[in-house]
N, C-alpha and C positions, 0 to 999 in steps of 0.2 A: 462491602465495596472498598472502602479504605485499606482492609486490609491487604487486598491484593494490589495494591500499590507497588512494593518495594518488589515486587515480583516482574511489573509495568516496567519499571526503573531499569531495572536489571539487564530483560528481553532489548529495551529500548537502546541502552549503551555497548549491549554486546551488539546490534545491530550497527550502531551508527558507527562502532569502532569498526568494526568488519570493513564495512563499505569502504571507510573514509581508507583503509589497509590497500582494499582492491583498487580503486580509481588510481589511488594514489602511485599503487607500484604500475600501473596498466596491463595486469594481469586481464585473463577472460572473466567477461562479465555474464554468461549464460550460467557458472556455477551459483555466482552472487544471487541473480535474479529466482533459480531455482531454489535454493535454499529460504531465501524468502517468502518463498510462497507454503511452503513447510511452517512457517515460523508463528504464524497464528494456530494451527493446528495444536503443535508441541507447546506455548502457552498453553492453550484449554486444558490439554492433559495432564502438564504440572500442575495446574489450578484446580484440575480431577471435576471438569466441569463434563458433563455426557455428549459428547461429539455430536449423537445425533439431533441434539435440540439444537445445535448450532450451524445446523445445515441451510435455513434461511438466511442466516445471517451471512455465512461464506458465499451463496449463489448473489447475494444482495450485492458487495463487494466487489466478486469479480464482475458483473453488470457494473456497479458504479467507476471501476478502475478504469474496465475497456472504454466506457464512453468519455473520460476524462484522457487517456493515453489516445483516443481518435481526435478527440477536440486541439489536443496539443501537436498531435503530427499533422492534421490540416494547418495551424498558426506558424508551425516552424519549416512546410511545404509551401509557405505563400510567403512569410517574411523571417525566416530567420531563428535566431534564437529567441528575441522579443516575441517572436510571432507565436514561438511554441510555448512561451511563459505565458500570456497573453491567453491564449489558446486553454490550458491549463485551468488557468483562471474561472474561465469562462465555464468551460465543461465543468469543473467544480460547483460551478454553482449553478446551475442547470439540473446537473445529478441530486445537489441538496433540495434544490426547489420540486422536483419530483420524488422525493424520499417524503418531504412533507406532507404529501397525499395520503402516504399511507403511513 
């Protein structure tokens, strides 16, 4: 497990550099968002972990994303940008509290 750390590291800064690149210039953000969604995949692969074992895991994720990106566009449809942090928040931990089930 440790070992694949610097690997975590890597993924994690090339990501956050990217991002902060796009916002920043106000370039389109449908590229950004697309390649992200790639970006777990191509970790496993480097990591040479067998995709299909981790197909629970990805169905898990995008279920727990959408209902925390729903919980956050109702907060920020009723108040704003607090409202969608808030919102965020909230759905976060909703999604946690029923990951605990199982």
């Amino acid at each position: 497990m440790i070992r694949k750390l610097p690997l975590v590291l890597i993924l994690s800064a090339i990501l956050i550099g990217t991002t902060y690149a796009v916002l920043r210039g106000g370039r389109l953000y449908g590229p950004l968002v697309l390649a992200m969604t790639a970006l777990p995949a191509a970790g496993a692969m480097v990591a040479r972990l067998e995709l299909k074992r981790l197909v629970p895991d990805f169905i898990f994720g995008a279920i727990d994303t959408g209902l925390l990106t729903f919980a956050a566009l109702l907060g920020a449809a009723g108040f704003g940008v607090i409202g969608a942090i808030v919102g965020g928040v909230v759905g976060d931990a909703i999604t946690d509290g029923i990951a605990g089930f199982f």
